[in-house]
N, C-alpha and C positions, 0 to 999 in steps of 0.2 A: 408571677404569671409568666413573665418573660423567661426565667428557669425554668419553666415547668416547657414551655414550646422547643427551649434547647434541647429538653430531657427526649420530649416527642421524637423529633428531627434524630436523635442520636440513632435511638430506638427501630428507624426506621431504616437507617442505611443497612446493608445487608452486608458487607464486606469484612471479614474479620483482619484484624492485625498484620495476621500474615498475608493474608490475601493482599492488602492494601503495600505491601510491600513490593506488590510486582509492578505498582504505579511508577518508584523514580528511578528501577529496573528498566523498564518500556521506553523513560523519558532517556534515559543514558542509552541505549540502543539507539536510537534515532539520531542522539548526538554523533555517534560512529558511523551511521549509515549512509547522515548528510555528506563529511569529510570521506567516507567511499567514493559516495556516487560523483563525489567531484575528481575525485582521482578516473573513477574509469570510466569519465566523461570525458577527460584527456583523452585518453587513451585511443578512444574511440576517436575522437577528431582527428588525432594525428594519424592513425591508418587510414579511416576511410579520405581524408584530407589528401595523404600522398598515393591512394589510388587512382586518380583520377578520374574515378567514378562520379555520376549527376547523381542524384535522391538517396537518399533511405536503402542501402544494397549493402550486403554482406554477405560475400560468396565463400569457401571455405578458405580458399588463400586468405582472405583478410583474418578471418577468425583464424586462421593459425600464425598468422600478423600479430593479433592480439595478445595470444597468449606469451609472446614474446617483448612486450610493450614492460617495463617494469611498473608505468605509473597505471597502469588496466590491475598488474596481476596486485598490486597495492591495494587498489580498491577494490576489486573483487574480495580478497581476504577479511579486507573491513568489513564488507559488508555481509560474507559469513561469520563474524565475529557477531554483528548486528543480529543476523539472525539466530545464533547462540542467543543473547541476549535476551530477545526475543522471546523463545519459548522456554526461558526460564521465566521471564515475568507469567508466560500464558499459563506454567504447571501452579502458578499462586493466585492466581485471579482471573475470573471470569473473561471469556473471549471479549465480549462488547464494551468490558472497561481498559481491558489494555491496548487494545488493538488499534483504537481512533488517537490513540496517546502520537503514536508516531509522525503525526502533523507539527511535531516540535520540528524534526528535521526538515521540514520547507523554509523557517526563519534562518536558521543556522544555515540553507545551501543558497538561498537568495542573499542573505549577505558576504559568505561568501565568494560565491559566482560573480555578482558586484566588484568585488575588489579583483577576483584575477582577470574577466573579462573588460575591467577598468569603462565599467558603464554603471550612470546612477540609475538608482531605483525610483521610476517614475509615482508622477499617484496613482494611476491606474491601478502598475502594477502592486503598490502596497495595499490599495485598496481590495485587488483580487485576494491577496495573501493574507488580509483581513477576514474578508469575507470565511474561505476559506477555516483560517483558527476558529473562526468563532462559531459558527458550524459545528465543526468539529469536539471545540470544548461547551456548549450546551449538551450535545449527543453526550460529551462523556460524565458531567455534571448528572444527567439524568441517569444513566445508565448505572453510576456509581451505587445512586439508592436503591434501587430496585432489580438488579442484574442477581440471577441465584443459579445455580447449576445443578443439572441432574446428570444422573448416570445414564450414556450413550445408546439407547438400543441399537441390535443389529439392523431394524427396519428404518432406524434415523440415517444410517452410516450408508446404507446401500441407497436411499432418496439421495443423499450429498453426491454419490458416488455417478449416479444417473444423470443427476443435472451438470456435473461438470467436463462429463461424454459429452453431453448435449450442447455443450457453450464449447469446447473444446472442438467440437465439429462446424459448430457455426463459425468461430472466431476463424480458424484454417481456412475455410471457405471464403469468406471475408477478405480475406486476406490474398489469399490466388485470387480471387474475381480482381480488388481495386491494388492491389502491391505496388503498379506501377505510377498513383496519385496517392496513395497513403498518405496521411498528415501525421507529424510527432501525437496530436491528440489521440488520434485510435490507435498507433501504440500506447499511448499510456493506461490510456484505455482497458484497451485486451489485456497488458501485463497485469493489471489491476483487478481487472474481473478473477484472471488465471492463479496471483498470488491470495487472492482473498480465500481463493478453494482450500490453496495452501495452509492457508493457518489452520483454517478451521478442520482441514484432515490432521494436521499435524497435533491441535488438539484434541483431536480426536483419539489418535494413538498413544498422547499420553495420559489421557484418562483413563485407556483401556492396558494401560503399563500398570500406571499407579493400584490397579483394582485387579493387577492378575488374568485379565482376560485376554492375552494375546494368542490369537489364532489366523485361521487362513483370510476368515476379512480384515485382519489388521494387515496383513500382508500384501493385501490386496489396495488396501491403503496407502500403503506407503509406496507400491508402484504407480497409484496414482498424484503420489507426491511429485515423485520423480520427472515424472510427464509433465505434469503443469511449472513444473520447473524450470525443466528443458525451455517450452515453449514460449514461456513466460519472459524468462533469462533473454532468450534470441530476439522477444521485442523489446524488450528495455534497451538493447544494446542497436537497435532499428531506434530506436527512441532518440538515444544518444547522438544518434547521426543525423538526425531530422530537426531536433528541438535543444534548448540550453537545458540545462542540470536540475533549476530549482522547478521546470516546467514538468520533467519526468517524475520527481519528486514531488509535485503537488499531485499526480496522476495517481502516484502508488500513497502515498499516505493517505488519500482522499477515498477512491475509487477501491482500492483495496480494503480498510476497513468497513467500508459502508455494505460492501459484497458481505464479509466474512459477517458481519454484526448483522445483516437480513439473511444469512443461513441459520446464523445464531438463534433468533426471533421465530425465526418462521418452522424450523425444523427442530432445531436441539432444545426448544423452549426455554430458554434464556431469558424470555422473557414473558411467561408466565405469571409471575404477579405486578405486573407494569401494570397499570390502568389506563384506561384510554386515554385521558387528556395526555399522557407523557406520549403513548403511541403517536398521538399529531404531532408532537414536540420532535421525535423523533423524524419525523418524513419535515418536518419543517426546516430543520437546523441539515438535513443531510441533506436537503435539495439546495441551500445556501452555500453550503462545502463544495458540490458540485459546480456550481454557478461561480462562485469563485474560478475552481481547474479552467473552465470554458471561457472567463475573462483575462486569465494568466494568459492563456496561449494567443487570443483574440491582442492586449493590448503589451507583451510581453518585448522591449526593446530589442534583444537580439534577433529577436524571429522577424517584428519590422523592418529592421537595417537589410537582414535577410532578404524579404519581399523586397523591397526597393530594389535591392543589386538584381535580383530576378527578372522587375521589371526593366531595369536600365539594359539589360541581354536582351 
């Protein structure tokens, strides 16, 4: 009997061999990505540091400060290395299984950031970073079974396309109205919303490689890549100046799959033969993930020490 419910469960997982391959693909990305973002999290301190600038600012002097920084252009490189990675796990498996994987890199950049910032990891904050994993690996537990792909219509790709105008205009806005109270959380935030578009255009174009379809909406796609790039990119590194490294990094591993896996769901039908009870599992474990990011930042010791010297001014 007991063989026979393995035989079931086998039966049921949707992910072939290969597919399953883009799993410790996705988990080695993240490993790069962590030791990036702690490189151009340097980086970022030490210019906006000896600018002698207050908040969250980065005029074009300093980014061209940056690009001069050797431990920024370090990390930046990793973490196009990462996102190489990246989208070769996403050409083997399903967007909604690979994509939440990248929550390995908040353990690896909290540990870490621990040792160069020479501050322990409270419980709070392992608690947040708990919270956070486990979130995250229920989502991908569930998602493993049931996750199936179809081929991209052009009326899916121009919906993706519309909604990310749409968040793209709101997040700018956002952004001019509060710029000068901005908290590292809505950067993390917006990069995350902005990177999640990311993935999922990018797997979009390579569905539409693999399958011979490239024409002017892929092109069009990939100037939308480019944008949310851009914009994306400039608040990570707004991020960097505001918040510690494994805080940014809970934003984007968190915030960014959960975007890219509810375009998946909702639009590219990803998740079509999921059943309801996984559907609640799903909004259960990503509002956990979330809740975690917002107790990282809420109980996060460098951001406290922070506030304190704030208040002592």
């Amino acid at each position: 009997m007991r063989l026979a419910d393995i035989t079931d469960l086998t039966e049921q997982i949707s992910l072939t061999p290969l597919q399953a391959l883009g799993i410790p693909i996705a988990i080695a990305g993240a490993v790069v990505l962590s030791l990036g973002t702690q490189f151009q999290h340097r980086g970022v301190s030490l210019v906006e540091g000896s600018s002698g600038a207050s908040g969250a600012k980065l005029d074009l002097r300093q980014l061209g400060l940056l690009i001069r920084r050797p431990s920024w252009v370090v990390g930046t490189s990793m973490l196009g290395v990462a996102a190489l990675m990246q989208l070769w796990a996403l050409s083997l498996a399903p967007l909604i299984v690979v994509q939440p994987l990248g929550a390995v890199a908040l353990v690896v950049t909290a540990v870490v950031n621990a040792r160069v910032a020479r501050h322990r990891l409270d419980a709070p904050t392992i608690n947040s970073i708990l919270f956070c994993l486990l979130g995250i690996g229920i989502f991908v537990t569930v998602a493993a079974v049931f996750a199936v792909e179809h081929p991209i219509r052009d009326q899916q790709l121009l919906t993706v396309l519309c909604l990310l105008l749409v968040v793209g205009i709101g997040l700018g806005l956002a952004w001019w109205r509060w710029r000068d109270r901005a908290s590292a959380i809505f950067y993390v935030i917006a990069a995350g919303v902005l990177y999640g578009f990311v993935v999922t255009l990018m797997k979009v174009v390579l569905n539409r490689i693999t399958t011979g379809n490239f024409e002017w909406l892929t092109i069009v796609c990939l100037l939308g890549v480019a944008g949310a790039l851009a914009f994306g990119g400039y608040f990570v590194q707004l991020a960097h100046a505001s918040g510690p490294p494994d805080l940014v990094i809970a934003g984007l591993t968190v915030v960014d799959p959960l975007v890219a896996v509810l375009i998946g769901v909702t639009v590219l039908g990803e998740a079509a033969q999921t059943p309801p009870w996984a559907l609640i599992v799903f909004v259960l474990a990503g509002g956990l993930a979330v809740f975690g990011v917002f107790q990282l930042a809420r109980h996060h010791p460098q951001l406290q020490a922070k506030t304190l010297v704030e208040d002592d001014e």
